[in-house]
DRENGUMI-270687 format. One record per residue: residue in one letter; residue number from 1; x, y, z of N, C-alpha, C in turn. Coordinates in Angstrom, 2 decimals, padded with zeros to 5 digits. Example, Ala and Ser with C-alpha at 12.3 -4.5 7.8 and 13.67 -1.06 7.14 Angstrom:
% residues 2
   res     n       nc1       nc2       nc3      cac1      cac2      cac3       cc1       cc2       cc3
     A     1    013.19   -005.69    007.80    012.30   -004.50    007.80    013.20   -003.30    007.80
     S     2    012.85   -002.25    007.08    013.67   -001.06    007.14    012.90    000.03    007.87
END
This chain:
% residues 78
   res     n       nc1       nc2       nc3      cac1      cac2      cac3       cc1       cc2       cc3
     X     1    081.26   -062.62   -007.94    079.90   -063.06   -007.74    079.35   -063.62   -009.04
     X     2    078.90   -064.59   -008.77    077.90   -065.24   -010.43    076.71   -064.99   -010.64
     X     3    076.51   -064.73   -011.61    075.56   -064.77   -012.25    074.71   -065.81   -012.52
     X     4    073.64   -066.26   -012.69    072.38   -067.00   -013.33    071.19   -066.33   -013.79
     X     5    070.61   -067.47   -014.42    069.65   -067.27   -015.43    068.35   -066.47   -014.68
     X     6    067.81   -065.63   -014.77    066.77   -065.29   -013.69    065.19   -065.93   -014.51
     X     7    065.51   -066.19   -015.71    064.10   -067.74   -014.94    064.12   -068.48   -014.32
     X     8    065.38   -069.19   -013.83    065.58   -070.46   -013.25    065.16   -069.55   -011.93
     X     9    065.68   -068.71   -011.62    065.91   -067.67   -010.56    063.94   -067.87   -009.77
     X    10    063.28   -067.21   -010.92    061.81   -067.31   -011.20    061.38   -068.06   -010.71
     X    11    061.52   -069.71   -011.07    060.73   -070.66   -011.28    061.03   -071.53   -009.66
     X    12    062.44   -070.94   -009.02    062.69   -071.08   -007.72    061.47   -070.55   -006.76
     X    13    061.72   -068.99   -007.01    060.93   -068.48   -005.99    059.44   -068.44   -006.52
     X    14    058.70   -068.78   -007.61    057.82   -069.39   -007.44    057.44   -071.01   -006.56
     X    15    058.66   -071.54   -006.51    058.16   -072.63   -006.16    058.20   -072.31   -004.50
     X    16    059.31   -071.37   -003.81    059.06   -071.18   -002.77    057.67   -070.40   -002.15
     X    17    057.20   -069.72   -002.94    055.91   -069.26   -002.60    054.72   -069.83   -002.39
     X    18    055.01   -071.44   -003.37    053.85   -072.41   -003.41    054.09   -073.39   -002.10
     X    19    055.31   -073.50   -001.71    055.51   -074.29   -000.24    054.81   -073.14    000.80
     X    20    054.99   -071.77    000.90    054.66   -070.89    001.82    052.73   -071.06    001.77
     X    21    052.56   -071.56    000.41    051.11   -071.64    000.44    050.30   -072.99    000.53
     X    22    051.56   -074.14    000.87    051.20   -075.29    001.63    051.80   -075.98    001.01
     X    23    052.35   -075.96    000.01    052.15   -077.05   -001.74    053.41   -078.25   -000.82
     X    24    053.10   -079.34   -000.91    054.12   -080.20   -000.08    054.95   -080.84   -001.39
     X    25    054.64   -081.10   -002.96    055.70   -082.01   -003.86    056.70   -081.03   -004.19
     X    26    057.18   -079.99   -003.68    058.11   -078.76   -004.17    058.79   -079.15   -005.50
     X    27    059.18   -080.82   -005.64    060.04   -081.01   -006.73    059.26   -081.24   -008.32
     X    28    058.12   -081.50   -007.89    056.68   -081.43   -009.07    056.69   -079.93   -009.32
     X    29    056.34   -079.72   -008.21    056.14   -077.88   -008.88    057.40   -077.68   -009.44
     X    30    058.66   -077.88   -008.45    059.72   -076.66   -009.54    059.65   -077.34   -011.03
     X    31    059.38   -078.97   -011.40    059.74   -078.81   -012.57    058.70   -078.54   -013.48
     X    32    057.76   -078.62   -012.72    056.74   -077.78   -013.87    056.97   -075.84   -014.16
     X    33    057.26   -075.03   -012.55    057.49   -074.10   -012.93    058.32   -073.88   -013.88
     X    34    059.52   -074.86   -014.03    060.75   -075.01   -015.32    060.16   -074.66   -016.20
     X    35    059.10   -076.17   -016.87    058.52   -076.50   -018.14    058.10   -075.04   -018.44
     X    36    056.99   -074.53   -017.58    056.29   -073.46   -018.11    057.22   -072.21   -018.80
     X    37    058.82   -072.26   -018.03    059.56   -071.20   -019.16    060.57   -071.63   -019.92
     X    38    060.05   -072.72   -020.12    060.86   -073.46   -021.79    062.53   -073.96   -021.18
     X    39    062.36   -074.51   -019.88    063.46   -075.00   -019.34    063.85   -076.36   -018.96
     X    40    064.49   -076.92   -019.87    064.35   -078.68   -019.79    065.98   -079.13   -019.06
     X    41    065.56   -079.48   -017.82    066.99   -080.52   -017.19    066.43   -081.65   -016.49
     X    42    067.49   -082.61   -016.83    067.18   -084.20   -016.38    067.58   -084.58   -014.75
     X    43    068.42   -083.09   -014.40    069.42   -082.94   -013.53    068.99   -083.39   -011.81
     X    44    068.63   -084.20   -011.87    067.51   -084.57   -010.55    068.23   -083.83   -009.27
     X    45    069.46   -084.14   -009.03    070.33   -083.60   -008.38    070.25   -082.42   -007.78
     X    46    070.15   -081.61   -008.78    069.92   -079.92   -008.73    068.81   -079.80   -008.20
     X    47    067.40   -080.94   -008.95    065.96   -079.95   -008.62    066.55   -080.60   -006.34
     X    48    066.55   -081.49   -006.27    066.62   -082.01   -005.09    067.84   -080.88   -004.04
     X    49    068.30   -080.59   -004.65    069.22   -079.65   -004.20    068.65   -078.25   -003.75
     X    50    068.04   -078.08   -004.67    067.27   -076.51   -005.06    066.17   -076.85   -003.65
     X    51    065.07   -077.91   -003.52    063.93   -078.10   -002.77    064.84   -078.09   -001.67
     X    52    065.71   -078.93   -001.05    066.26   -078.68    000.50    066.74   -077.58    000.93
     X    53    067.20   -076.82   -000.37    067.36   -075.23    000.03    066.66   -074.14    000.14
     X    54    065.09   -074.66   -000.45    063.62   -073.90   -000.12    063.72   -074.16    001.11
     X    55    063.37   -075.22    001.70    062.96   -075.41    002.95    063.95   -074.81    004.42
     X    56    065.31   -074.67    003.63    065.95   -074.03    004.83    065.88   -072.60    004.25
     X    57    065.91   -071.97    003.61    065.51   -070.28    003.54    064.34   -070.25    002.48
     X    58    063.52   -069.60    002.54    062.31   -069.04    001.81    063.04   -068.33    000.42
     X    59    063.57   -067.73    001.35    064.56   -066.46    000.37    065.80   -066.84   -000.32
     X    60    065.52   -068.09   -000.69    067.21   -068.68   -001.47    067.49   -068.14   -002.65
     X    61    068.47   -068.06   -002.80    069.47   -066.97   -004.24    070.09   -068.88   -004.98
     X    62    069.41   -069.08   -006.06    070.24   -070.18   -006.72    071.93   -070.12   -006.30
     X    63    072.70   -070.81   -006.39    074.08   -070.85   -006.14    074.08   -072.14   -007.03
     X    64    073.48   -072.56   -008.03    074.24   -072.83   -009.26    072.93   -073.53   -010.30
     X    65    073.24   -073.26   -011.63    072.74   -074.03   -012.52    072.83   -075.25   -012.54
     X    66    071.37   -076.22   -013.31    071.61   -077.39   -013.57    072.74   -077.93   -014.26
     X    67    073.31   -079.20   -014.34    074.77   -079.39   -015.32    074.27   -079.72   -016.03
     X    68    073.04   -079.72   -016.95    072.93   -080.06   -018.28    071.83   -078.41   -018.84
     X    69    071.95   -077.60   -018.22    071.26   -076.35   -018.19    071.91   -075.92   -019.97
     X    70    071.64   -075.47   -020.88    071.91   -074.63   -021.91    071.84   -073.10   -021.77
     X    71    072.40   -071.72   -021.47    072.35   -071.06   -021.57    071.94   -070.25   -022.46
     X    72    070.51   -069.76   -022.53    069.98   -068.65   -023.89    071.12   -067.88   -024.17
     X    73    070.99   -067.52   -025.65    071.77   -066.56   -026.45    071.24   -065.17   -025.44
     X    74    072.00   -064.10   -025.28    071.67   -062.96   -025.13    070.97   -062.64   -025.97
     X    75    069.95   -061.35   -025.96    069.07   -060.94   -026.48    069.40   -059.23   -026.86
     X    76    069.47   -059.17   -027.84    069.96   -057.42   -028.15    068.89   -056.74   -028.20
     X    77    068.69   -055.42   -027.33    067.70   -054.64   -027.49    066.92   -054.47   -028.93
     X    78    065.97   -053.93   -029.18    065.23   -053.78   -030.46    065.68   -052.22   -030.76
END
């Protein structure tokens, strides 16, 4: 099973919550929900990918990163 980033994860099911609350540009919102957690892809593909898979489940689990996505360094406890 894979793993992903759970902002991207985030910024999904925020955007599915904003279609449940009418929002019709899903692909405006997700990439602003992106922007807002410091997540930059050009990957049009993906966001278009990601929105047709809102609309067929509410409840979608990413099944893959953007291809130009950078992966954060892990973060070591304090």
């Amino acid at each position: 099973m894979a793993t992903y980033d759970a902002n991207l994860q985030a910024a999904v099911d925020a955007t599915s919550i904003a279609k449940s609350s009418g929002e019709t540009d899903l692909a405006s919102y997700l990439r602003e929900q992106l922007e807002e957690r410091d997540i930059e892809t050009k990957d049009e593909a993906w966001i278009e990918h990601i929105v047709q898979k809102i609309h067929e489940d509410p409840n979608f689990m990413i099944d893959r990163e953007p291809d130009d996505y950078e992966r954060p360094e892990p973060q070591l406890p304090r």
